[in-house]
PLY file of the C-alpha trace (Angstrom):
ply
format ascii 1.0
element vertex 229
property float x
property float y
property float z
element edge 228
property int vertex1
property int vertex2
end_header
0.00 0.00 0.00
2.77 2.66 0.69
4.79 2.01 -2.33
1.30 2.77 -4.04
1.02 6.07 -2.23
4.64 7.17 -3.13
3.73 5.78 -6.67
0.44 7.75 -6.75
2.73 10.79 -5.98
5.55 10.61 -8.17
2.75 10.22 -10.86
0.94 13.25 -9.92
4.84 15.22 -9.69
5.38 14.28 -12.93
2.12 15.29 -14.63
2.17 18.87 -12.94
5.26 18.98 -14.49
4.34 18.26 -17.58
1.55 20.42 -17.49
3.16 23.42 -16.48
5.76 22.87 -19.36
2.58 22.17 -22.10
1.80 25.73 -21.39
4.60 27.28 -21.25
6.12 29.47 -24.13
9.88 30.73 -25.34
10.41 34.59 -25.02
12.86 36.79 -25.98
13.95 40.33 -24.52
13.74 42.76 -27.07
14.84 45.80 -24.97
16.28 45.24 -21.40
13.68 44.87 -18.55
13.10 44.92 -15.49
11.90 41.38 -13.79
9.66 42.00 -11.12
8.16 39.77 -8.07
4.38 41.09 -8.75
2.48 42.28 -12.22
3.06 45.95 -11.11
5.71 48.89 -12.01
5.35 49.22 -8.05
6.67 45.95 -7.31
10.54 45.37 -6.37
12.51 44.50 -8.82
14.36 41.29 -9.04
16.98 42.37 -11.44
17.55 43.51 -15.17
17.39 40.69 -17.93
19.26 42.34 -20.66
18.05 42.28 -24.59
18.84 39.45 -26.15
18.30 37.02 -23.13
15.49 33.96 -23.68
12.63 33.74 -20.84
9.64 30.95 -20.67
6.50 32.59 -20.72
3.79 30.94 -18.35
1.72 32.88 -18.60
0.16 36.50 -20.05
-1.57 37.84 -17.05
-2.75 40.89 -19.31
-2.22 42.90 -22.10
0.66 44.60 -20.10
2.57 41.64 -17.97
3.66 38.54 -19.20
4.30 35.76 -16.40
7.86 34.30 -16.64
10.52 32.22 -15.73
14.51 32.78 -15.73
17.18 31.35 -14.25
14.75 29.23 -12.54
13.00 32.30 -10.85
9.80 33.32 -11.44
8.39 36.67 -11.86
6.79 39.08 -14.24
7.73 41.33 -16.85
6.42 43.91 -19.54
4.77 42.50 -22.14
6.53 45.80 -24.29
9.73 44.49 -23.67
9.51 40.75 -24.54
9.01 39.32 -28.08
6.78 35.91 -27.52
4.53 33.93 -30.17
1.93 31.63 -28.61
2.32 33.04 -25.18
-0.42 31.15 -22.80
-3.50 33.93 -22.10
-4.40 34.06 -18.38
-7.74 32.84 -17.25
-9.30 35.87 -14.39
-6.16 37.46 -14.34
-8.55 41.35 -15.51
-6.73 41.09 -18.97
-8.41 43.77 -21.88
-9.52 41.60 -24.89
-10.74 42.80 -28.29
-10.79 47.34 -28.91
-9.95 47.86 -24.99
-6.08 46.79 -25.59
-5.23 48.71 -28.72
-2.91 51.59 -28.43
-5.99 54.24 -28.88
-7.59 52.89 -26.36
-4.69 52.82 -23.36
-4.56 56.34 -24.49
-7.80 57.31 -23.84
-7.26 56.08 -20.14
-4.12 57.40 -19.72
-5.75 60.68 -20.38
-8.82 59.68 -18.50
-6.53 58.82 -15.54
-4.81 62.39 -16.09
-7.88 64.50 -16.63
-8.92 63.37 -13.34
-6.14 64.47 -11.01
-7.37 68.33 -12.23
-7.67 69.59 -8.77
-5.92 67.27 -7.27
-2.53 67.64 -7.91
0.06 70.55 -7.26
2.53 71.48 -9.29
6.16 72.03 -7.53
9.62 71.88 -9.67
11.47 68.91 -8.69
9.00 67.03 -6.96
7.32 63.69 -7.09
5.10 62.94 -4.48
1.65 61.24 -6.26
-0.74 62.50 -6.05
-0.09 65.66 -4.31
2.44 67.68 -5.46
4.34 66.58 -8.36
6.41 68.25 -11.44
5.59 67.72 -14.70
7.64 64.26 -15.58
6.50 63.21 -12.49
3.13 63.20 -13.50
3.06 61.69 -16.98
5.42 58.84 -15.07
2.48 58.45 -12.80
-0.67 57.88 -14.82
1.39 56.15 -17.59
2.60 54.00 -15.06
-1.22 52.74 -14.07
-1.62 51.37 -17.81
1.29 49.65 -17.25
3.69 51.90 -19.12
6.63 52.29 -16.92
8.50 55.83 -17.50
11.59 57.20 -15.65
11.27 60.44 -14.03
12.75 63.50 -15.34
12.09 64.58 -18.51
15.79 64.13 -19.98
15.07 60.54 -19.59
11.57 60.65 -20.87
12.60 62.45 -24.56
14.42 59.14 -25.35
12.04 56.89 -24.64
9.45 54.95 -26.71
9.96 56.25 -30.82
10.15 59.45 -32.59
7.33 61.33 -33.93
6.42 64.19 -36.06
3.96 67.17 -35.24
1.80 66.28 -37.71
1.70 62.81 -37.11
0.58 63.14 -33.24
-1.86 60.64 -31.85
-3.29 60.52 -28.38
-1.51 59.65 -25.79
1.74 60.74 -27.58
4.36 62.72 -24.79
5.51 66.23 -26.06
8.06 67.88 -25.64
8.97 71.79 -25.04
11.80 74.19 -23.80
11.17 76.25 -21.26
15.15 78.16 -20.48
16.81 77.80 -22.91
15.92 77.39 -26.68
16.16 73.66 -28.17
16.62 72.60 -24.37
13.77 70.54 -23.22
12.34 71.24 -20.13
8.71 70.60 -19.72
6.24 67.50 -20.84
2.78 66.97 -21.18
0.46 64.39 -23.33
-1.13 64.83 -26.34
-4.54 64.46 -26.16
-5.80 65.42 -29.62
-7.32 68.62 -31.59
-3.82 70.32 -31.03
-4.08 70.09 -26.81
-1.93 68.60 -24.41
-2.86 67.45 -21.00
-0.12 68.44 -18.35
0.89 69.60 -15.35
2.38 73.08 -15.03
3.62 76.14 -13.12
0.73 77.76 -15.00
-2.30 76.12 -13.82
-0.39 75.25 -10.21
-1.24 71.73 -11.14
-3.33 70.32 -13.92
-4.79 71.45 -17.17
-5.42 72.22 -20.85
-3.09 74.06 -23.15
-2.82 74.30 -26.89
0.68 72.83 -28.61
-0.27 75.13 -32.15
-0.86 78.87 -30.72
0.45 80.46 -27.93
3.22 79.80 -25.92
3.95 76.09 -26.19
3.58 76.35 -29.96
6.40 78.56 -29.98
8.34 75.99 -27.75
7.02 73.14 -29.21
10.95 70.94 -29.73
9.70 66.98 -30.33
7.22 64.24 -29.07
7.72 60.81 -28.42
4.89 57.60 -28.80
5.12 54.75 -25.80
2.33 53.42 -26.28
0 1
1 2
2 3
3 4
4 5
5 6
6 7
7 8
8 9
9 10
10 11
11 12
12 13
13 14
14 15
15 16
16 17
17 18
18 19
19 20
20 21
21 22
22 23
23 24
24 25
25 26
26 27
27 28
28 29
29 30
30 31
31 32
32 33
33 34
34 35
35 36
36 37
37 38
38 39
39 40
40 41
41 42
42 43
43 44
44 45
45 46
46 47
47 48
48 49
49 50
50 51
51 52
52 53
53 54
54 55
55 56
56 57
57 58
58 59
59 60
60 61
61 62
62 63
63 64
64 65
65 66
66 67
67 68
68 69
69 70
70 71
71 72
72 73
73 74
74 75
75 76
76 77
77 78
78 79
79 80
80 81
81 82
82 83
83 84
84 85
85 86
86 87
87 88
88 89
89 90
90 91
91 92
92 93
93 94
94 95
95 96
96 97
97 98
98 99
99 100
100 101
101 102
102 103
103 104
104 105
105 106
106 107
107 108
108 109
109 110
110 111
111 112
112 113
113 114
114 115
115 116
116 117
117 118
118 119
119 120
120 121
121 122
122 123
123 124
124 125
125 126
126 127
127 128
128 129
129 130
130 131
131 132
132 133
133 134
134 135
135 136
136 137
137 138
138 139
139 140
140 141
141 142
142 143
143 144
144 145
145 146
146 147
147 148
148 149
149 150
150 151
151 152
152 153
153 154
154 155
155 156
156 157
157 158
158 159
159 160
160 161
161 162
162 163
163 164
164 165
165 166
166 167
167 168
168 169
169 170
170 171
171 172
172 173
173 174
174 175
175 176
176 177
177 178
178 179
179 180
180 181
181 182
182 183
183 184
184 185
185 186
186 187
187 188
188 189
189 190
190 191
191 192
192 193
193 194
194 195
195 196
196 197
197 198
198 199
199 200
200 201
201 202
202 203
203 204
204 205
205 206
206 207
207 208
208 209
209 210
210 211
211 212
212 213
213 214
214 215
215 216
216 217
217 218
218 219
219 220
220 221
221 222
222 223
223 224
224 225
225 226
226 227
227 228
């Protein structure tokens, strides 16, 4: 009877085994990333896994985290970052399915999420203390980062990331770009949010609110833009 039981369980061992590894899926970084303990850019980070490196997907938790597995470890990571065919969809995990994971529509939250901090937040140079008093790379790093989008703060890191993009070829949800001191400079960011407006947060409102990018001042500051999403 015991050499049953222990048979019983080596049995069952095996087939979870096999069953995790039926559903798992090969990965590859694209650009390095960070590998964190929880599906959240709030989460601590494990380490870097550098472009180039090969993961095992187990699992895509949403349309922003994929589950992984490296060096034996497992953990999540941005679903930007890695290049994966087949990845295994999660079951309840609150994943967007169908229009509410396309680009335009992350955008329209992001700005959703932004339009509603009018009132809320304070503007203060320097500062990044959500969602009371924040600058203005502190704030598109905030409400980017609940879609998922993780941002550094500081807007000389923010002009390189994501891809180039022209004026005229702005889309919602796009990050702009301006000089505020010095000509060609950049000092100030805010997010496109169509009809020639940018959301941001600024010195000007003392915290949150509507401008124009094509008359007025930012138009004549206006230096480049930059799509993340």
């Amino acid at each position: 009877m015991k050499k049953k039981i222990v048979s019983l369980v080596s049995i069952a061992a095996l087939s979870l085994t096999i069953s995790t590894s039926a559903f798992a899926s090969p990965g590859t970084v694209e650009r390095s990333v960070n590998f964190r303990s929880a599906p959240s850019t709030g989460s601590s980070v494990y380490q870097l896994i550098k472009a180039g490196s090969s993961v095992e997907i187990l699992e895509k938790v949403n349309s922003y985290w994929y589950k992984i597995s490296y060096n034996g470890k497992t953990g999540y990571a941005s679903t930007r970052y890695v290049n994966a065919s087949g990845a295994p969809s999660g079951g309840s995990s609150g994943g967007s399915s169908g229009g509410g994971s396309t680009a335009s529509a992350k955008a329209d939250r992001i700005i959703a999420h932004a339009q509603a901090l009018k009132g809320v937040v304070r503007y203060d140079y320097g500062v990044n203390k959500p969602t009371s008093v924040m600058d203005c790379s502190a704030f598109t790093k905030y409400v980017f980062g609940l879609e998922g989008i993780s941002l550094r703060w500081g807007t000389r890191y923010q002009k390189d990331a994501g891809t180039y993009v022209a004026k005229s070829n702005l889309q919602k949800g796009d990050l702009v770009f301006f000089w505020t001191s010095k000509q060609g400079t950049i000092g100030h960011v805010g997010i496109y949010i169509g009809n020639g407006q940018m959301i941001h947060n600024s010195p000007s409102f003392d915290g949150v609110g509507i401008s124009s990018i094509n008359s007025g001042y930012w138009s004549t500051h206006y230096v480049t833009a930059r799509r993340v999403l």
